[in-house]
N, C-alpha and C positions, 0 to 999 in steps of 0.2 A: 414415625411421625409423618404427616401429609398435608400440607398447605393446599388448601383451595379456598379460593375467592368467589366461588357461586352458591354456598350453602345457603340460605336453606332450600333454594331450589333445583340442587344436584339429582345426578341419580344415584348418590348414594345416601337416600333420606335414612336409613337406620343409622346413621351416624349422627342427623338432623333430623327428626323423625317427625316435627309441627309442621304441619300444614301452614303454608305463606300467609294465611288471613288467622291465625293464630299466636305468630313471632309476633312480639311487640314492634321488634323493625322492618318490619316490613313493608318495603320498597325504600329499602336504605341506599345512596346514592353509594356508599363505599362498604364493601364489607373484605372482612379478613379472615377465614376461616383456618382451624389450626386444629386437627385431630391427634390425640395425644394419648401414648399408654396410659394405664393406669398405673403410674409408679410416681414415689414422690420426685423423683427428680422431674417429673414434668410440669412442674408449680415454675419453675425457674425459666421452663421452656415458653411457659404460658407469660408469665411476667415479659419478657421479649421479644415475644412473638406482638403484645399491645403495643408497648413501645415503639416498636418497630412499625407497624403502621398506624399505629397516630404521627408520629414523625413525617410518616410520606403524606400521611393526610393534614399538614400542617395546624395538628392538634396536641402538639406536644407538651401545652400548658394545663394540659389535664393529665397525664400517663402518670403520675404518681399516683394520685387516687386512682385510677382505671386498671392500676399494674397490680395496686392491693384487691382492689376490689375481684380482679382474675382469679389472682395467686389463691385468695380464701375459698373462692367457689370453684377454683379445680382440686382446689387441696378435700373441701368437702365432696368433690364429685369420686377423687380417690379412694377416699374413707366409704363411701356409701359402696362403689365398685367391690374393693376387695371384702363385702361382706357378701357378694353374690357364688355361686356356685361355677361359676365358668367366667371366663377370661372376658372385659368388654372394655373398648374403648372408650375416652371421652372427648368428647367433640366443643371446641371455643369458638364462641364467634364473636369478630367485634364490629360494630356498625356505627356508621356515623348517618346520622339526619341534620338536618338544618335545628344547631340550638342542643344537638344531644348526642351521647353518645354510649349504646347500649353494647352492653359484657353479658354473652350469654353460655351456661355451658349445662353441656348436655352428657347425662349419664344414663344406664340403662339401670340403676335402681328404680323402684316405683315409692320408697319410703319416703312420705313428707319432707321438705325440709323445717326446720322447727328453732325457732330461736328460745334455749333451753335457760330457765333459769341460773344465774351464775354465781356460785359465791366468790369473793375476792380471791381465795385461797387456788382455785380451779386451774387447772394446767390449761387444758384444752375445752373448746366448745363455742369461742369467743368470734368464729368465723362467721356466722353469720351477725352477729351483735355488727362486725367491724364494718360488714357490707354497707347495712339499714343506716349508720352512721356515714359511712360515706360517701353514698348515693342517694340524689332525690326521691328516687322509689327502687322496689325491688317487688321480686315475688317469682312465682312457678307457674308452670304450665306442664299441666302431669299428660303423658301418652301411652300408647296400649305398649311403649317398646321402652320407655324411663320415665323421663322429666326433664325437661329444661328450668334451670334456675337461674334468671335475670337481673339487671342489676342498669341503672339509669344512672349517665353522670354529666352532669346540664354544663355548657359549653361558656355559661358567661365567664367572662372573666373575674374574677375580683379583686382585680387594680380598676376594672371599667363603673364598679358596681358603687354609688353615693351613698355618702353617709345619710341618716335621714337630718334636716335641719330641726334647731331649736326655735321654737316660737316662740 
């Protein structure tokens, strides 16, 4: 595991492989970078690895949605991983902007991500369903070396946010 706080414009872009005018957060005032085997226990490492700097970043009124919203898309970055031929890490980043706060993680599969039909009965598959539910926005950004799959979770508060009135 390797913490660094300059992705995505480190020099070790195969880990972050987008191009700066390509990340959604880009020119984020706070970032957190967290490269992580590709094993499940590193869903757990990902989950506190956010927490932990939304904390410093005095954003900890989001870290529940931003901890699931991780945990699903490195747990997806895993699954898609261990279907490749050779060993590849996966790379998390978490950014803060004014108003937002993007989860972005990177794998070197090239396979869509794809929110698959579900029956009720379904074990697994629900990881991206949980994302698109509980972030403003989501999507991908495919590269010659994976994909980053992102994940948007808007900073209002909703103790700040009014009811609408009756007229």
């Amino acid at each position: 595991m390797t913490t660094r706080n300059d992705c995505p414009y480190g020099p070790r872009a195969a880990l972050c492989p987008v191009p700066a005018q390509r990340v959604p957060a880009a020119g984020a005032r706070q970032r957190a970078y967290l490269e992580l085997a590709a094993l499940a226990s590193s869903a757990s490492q990902a989950r506190r690895h956010v927490r932990d700097a939304l904390a410093r970043w005095g954003l900890s009124h989001v870290a529940d949605d931003a901890e699931l919203i991780a945990s699903e898309l490195v747990t997806n970055a895993i699954t898609a991983s261990a279907a490749l031929p050779f060993r590849a890490a996966v790379g998390l980043l978490v950014a803060a902007q004014p108003g937002r706060v993007f989860v972005m993680v990177w794998d070197a599969s090239h396979k869509r991500p794809v929110l698959p039909g579900q029956s009720d009965d379904a074990v697994t598959g629900r990881g991206l369903a949980i994302v698109a539910a509980m972030s403003a926005s989501w999507g991908w950004v495919p590269d010659a070396r994976g994909k980053v799959v992102w994940a948007v979770v808007d900073l209002e508060d909703p103790a700040e946010q009014q009811a609408p009135q009756a007229s």
